[in-house]
Structure formats: structure tokens, C-alpha cells
LUMFIDREN-770344 format. One line per 2 residues: number of its first residue (from 1); for each residue x, y, z of N, C-alpha, C. Coordinates in pm, whole numbers. Example, Ala and Ser with C-alpha at 12.3 -4.5 7.8 and 13.67 -1.06 7.14 Angstrom:
2
1	1319 -569 780 1230 -450 780 1320 -330 780; 1285 -225 708 1367 -106 714 1290 3 787
# end
This chain:
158
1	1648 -4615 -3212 1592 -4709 -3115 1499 -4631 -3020; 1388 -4678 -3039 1307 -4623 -2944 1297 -4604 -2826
3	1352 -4733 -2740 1367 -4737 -2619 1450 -4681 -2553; 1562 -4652 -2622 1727 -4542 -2609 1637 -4367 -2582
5	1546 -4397 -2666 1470 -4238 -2652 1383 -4196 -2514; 1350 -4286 -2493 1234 -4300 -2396 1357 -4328 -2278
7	1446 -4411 -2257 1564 -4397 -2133 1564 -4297 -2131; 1670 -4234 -2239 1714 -4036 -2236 1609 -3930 -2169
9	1466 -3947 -2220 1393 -3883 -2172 1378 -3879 -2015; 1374 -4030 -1933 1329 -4066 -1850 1538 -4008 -1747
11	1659 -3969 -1852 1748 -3947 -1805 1740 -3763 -1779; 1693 -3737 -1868 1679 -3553 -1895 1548 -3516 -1771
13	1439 -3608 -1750 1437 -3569 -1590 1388 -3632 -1470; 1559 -3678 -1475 1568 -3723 -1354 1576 -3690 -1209
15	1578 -3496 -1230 1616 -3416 -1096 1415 -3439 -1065; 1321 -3392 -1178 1197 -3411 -1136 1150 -3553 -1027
17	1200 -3663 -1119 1099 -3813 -1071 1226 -3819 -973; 1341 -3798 -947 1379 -3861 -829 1305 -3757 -682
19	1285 -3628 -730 1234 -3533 -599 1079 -3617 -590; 997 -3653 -696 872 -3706 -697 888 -3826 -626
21	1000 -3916 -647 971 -4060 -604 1030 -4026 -473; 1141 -3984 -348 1139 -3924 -255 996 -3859 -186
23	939 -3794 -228 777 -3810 -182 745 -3904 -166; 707 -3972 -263 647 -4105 -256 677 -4186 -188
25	807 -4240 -157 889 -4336 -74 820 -4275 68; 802 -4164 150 801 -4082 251 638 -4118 255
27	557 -4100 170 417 -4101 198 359 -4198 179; 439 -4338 107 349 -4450 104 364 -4495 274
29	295 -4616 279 295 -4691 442 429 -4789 413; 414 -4866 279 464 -4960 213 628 -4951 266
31	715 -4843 206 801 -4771 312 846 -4681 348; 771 -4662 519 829 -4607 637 962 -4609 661
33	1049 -4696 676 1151 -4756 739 1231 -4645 602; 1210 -4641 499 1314 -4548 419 1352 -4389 473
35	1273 -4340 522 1266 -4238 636 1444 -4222 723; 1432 -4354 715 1555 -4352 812 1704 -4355 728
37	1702 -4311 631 1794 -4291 526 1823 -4163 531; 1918 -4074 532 1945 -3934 510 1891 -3845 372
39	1791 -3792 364 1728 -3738 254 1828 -3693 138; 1960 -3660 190 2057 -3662 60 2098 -3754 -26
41	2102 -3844 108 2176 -3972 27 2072 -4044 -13; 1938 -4039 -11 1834 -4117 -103 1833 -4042 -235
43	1774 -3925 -194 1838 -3808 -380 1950 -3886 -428; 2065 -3868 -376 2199 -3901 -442 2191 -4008 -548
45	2148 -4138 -452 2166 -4301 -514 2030 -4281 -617; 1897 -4215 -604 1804 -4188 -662 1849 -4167 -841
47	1919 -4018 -809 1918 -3935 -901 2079 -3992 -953; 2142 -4067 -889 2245 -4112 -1002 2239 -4279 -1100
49	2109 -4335 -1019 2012 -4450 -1111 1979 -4394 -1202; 1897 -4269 -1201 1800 -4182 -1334 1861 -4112 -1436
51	1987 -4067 -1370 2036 -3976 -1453 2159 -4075 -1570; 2177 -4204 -1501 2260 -4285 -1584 2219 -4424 -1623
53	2094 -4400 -1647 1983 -4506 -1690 1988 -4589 -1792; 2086 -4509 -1904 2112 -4594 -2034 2247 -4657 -2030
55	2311 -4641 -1892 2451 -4707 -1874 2407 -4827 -1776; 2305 -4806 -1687 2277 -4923 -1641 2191 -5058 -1682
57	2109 -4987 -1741 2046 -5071 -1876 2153 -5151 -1998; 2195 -5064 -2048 2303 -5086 -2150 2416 -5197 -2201
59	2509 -5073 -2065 2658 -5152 -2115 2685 -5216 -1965; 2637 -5145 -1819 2671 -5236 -1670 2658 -5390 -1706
61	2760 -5459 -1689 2763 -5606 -1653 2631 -5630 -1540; 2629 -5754 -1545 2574 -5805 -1421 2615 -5819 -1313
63	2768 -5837 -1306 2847 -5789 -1188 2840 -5654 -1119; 2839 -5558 -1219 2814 -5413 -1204 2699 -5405 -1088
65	2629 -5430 -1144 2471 -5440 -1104 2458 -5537 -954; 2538 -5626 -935 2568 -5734 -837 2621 -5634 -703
67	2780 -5601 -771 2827 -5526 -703 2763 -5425 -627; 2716 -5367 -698 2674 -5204 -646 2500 -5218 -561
69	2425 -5345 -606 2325 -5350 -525 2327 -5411 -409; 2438 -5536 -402 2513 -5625 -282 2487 -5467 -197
71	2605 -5424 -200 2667 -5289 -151 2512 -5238 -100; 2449 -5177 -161 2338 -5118 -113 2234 -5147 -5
73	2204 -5300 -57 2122 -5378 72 2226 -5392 199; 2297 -5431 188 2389 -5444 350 2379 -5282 417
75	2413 -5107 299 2376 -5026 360 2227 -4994 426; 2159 -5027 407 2007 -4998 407 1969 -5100 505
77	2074 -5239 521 2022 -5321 679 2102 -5233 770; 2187 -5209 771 2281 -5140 895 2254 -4996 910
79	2151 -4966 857 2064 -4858 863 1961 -4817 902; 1915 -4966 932 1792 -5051 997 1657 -5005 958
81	1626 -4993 791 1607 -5001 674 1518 -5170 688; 1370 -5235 746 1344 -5364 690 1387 -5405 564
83	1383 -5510 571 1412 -5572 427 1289 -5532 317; 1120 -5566 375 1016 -5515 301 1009 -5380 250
85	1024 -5332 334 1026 -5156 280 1148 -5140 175; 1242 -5184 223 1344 -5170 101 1329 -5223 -47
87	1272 -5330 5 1234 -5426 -163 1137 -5328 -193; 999 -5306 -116 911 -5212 -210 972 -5048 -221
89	1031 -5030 -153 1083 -4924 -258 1205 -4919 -432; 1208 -5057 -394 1300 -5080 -585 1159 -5073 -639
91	1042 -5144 -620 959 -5169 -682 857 -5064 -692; 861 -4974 -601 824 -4837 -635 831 -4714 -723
93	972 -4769 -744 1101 -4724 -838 1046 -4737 -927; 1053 -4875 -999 1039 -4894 -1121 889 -4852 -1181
95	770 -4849 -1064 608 -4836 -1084 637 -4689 -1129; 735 -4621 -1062 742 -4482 -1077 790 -4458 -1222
97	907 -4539 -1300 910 -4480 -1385 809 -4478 -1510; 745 -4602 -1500 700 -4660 -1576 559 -4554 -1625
99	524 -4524 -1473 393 -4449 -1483 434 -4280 -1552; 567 -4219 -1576 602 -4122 -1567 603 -4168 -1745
101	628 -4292 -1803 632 -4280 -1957 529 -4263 -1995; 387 -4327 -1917 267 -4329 -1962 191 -4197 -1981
103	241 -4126 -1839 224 -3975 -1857 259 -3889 -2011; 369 -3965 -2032 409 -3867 -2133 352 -3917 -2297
105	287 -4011 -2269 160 -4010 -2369 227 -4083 -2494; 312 -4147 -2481 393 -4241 -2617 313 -4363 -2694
107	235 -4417 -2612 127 -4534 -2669 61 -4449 -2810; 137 -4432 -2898 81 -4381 -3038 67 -4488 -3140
109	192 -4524 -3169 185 -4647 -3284 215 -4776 -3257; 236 -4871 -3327 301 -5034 -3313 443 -5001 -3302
111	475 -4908 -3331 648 -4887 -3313 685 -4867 -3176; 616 -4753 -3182 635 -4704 -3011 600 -4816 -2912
113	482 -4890 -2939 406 -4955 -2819 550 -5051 -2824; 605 -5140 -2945 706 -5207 -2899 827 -5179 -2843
115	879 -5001 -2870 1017 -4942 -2810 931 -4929 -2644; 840 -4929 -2619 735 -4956 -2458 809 -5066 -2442
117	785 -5155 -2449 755 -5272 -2477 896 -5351 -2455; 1006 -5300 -2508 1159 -5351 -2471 1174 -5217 -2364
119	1159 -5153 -2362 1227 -5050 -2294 1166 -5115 -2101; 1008 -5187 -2157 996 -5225 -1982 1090 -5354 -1976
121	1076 -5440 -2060 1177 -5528 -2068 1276 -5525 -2005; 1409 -5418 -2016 1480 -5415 -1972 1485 -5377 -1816
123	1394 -5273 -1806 1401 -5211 -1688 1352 -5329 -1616; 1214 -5399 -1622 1223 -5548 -1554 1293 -5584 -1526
125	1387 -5663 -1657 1565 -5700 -1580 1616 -5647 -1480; 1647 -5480 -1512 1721 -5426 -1404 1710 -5433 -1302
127	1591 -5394 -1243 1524 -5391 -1141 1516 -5529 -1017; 1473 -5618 -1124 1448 -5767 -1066 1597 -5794 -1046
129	1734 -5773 -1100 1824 -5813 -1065 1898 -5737 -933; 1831 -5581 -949 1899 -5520 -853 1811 -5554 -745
131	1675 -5589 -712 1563 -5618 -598 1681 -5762 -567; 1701 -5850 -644 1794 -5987 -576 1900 -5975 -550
133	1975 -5905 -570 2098 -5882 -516 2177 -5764 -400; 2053 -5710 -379 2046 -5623 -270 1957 -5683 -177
135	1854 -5762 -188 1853 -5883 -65 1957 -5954 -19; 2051 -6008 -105 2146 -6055 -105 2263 -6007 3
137	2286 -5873 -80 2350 -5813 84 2315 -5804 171; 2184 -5733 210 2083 -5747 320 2112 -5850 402
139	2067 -5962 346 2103 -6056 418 2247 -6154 462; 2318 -6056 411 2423 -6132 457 2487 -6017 551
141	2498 -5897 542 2523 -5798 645 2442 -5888 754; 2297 -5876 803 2248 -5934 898 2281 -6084 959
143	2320 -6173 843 2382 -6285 903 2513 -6230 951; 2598 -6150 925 2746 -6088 989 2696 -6019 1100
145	2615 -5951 1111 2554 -5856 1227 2541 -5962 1339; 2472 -6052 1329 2362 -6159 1431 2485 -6281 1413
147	2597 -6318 1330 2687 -6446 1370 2747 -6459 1500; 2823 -6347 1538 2877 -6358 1646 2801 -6367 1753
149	2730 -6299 1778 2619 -6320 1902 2527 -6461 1885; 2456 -6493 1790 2434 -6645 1762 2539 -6791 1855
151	2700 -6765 1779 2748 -6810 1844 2786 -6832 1967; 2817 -6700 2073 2774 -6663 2212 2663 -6751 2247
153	2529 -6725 2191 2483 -6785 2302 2458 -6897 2240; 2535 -7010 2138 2535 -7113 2166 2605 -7219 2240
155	2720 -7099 2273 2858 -7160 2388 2799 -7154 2558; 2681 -7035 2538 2670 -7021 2622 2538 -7121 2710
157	2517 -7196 2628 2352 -7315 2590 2462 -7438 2632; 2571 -7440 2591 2677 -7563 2655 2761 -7580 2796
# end
């Protein structure tokens, strides 16, 4: 399977594109607000997406994927992390890997272009599911953040 090849590859280096996409996150405008993340713990969550790329693609449920991105957006609001900067950095993510296959020059045959071809497929999925469900937390950390005080001053409006 072609696309299993092209994951692996994109898993064997993952210490490179996660130090590359850490640049990137830091030097686009798009997001600033990631800055405010501890440079380890962006490596960390970075480089353990890349390095286990064919397990999250693969065999992770959608719960998996639910779970663990829920989790992420609520860290990244209470981190005070915008919501925009956070979404464009999944989507940075994925521009990043994508551009890192092209680099490596695989557009050879009809075989390859289609193991391309499912391999963005999936990562689409991934991505688009983990960009919605880490809004998801996001926004519900912030509705928990802002409920109680909401309520205050609507007792306090009576």
C-alpha cells in the first residue's frame, strides 16, 4: 500500500517536520497566540501526531480522535491560545505535511499519484475531524470558563 509508505516515511521524520512546523507555527502571523504554549509541549503533542501517524490514520476510532482533540482545544483555550490561531495551526499541520511529500518528489506514476491521492484522503479526514472536535472543547472549556460569571451578572441585572 502506497499510502502506508508515504505515512512511514512522513513517521521516520517526524523529529525533522515537527522542529520545521514549530518554526512555522512561531513565524507565521496566522498563529501568534501558539507562542503561548510551552515550546516542549508543542514538540511533544507535535512529534507524537508524526511519529504515530499510521495509528492515527489507521486503527484510532473516532472516539480516539474525539477524545484526545476535545482534550486539546479546552487545553489551548485555558491557555489563552484564540480559537483562530489554533484552528490554523491544525491546518498548518496538515499544509505542512502535505508539502513535505511533494518535496520528496513521489508524483511519478498513476500508482503513486493514487497512494497521493488516498493517503491525502485520509489525512483530510483526520485533520478535519481533529480541527472539529477540538473546537468543540474550546468551546465548551470557554462556555465553563464564562458560565458562572454569565450567571452573576444575570442575578445581578435582577
Amino acid at each position: 500500500m502506497i499510502a502506508l509508505r508515504l505515512v512511514r516515511l512522513i513517521e521516520n521524520h517526524s523529529d525533522e517536520l515537527a522542529r520545521e512546523l514549530i518554526n512555522r507555527l512561531h513565524a507565521s502571523a496566522r498563529t501568534t497566540d501558539m507562542q503561548k504554549v510551552p515550546e516542549g509541549e508543542l514538540r511533544g503533542r507535535i512529534h507524537e501526531i508524526l511519529q504515530h501517524l499510521s495509528e492515527w490514520l489507521l486503527t484510532k476510532t473516532a472516539t480516539d480522535i474525539e477524545t484526545r482533540f476535545r482534550d486539546l482545544g479546552a487545553h489551548r483555550a485555558a491557555q489563552g491560545v484564540s480559537l483562530t490561531d489554533f484552528c490554523w495551526a491544525i491546518v498548518l499541520t496538515k499544509e505542512h505535511l502535505w508539502e513535505f511529500l511533494q518535496r520528496q518528489g513521489f508524483l511519478r506514476s498513476t500508482v503513486e499519484i493514487y497512494g497521493e491521492l488516498e493517503l491525502l484522503r485520509l489525512l483530510d479526514q483526520f485533520f478535519d475531524r481533529a480541527l472539529c472536535y477540538a473546537t468543540q472543547g474550546y468551546e465548551q472549556y470557554t462556555a465553563w470558563e464564562t458560565g458562572p460569571e454569565v450567571s452573576r451578572h444575570s442575578e445581578l441585572a435582577h
